[in-house]
N, C-alpha and C positions, 0 to 999 in steps of 0.2 A: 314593613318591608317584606315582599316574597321572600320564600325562604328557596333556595338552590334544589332542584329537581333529581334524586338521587338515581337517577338513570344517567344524567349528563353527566354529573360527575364521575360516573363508573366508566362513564364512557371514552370520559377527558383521561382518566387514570391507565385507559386501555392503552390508547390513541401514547402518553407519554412513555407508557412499556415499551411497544413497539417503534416506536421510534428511537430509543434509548436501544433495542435491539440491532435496530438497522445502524446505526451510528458504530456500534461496538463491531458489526462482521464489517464495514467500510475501515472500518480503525486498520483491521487484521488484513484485511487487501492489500491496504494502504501501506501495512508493515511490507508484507510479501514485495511487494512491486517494488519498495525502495530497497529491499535485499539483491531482487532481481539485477538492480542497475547498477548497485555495489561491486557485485560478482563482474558483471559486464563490463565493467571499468576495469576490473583487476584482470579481465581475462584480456583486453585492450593492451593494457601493461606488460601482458606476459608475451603476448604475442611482438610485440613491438622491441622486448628486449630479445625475445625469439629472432628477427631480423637484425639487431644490433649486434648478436654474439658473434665473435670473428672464429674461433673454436668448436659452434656449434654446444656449448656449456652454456647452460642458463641455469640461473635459478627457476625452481616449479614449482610451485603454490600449492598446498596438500589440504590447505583448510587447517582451521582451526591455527593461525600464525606458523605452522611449521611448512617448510620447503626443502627438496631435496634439488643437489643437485643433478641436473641431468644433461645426455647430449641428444640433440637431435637432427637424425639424419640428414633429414630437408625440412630445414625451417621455413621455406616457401608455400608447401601445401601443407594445411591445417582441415581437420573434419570440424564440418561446425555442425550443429542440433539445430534442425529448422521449424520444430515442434512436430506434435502428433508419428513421435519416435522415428523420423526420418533425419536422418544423418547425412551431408553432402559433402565431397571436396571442396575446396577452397583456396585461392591463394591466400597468402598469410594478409595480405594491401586488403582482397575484398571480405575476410573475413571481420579486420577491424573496422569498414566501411558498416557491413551486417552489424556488427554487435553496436555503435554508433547511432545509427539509424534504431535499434532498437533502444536503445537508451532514451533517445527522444521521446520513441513511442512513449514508455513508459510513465519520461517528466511527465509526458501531455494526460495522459491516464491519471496520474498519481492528482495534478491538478483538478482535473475532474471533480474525481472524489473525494478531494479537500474542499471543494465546493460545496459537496452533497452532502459532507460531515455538517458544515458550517449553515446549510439552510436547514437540516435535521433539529439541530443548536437551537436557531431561532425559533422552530416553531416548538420545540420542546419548553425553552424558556417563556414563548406565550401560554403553552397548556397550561404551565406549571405555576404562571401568574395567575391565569382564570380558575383554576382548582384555589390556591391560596385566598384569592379574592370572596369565592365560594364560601369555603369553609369560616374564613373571618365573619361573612355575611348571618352564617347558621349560627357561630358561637354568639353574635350580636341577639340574633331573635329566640334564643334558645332559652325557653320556661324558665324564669328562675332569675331572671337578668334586670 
């Protein structure tokens, strides 16, 4: 039996790093972007009870489960973040429409790279067979056997 070429195998062991790399910062994307849509839902909620309060008194979401109560002026216009630190008016209808629409984006995003993790997966699992396979190969031919 050939014995396994210790350049391939070094190379097979590289090839599984880096993929195990890329897999871990998609992981970390993949965390962000489902926080993103969390946020996006709860700021959906708040605006939405923003238009339901008869008083102008809503509860306000402060992060981390605490809420203070608050009133607000005109619950109608809302400033929404449209990225790259630009800020716009809003009616409260098209800011939940925006945040919505981004949300989608995001599932669509998030799916992506649930994808990308999952073929990263497969080919790590075949490096990972062809290393094993390897090394089993060498401990067979190996002096002494």
């Amino acid at each position: 039996m050939e014995q396994a070429d210790p350049r391939e195998l070094q190379s097979l062991q590289y090839y599984l790093n880096e993929y195990g790399q890329q897999a871990e910062v998609f992981a970390r994307q993949l965390e962000m972007m489902d926080q993103q849509r969390v946020e996006a839902f709860a700021a959906i909620e708040t605006l939405r009870s923003l238009g339901e309060a008869q008083d102008g008194t809503v509860l306000l979401p402060l992060g981390g489960g605490v809420s203070v109560r608050a009133t607000v002026p005109d619950a109608e216009k809302v400033l929404v973040a449209i990225g790259a630190d630009v800020t716009v008016e809003r009616s409260n209808e098209d800011a939940i429409s925006f945040l919505e629409g981004r949300a989608r984006e995001l599932e669509a995003s998030e799916k992506k790279i649930a994808e990308a993790i999952e073929n990263l997966k497969r080919q790590m699992n075949e490096i990972a067979a062809r290393l094993d396979a390897a090394y089993r190969q060498q401990q067979q031919t190996a002096p002494g056997r």
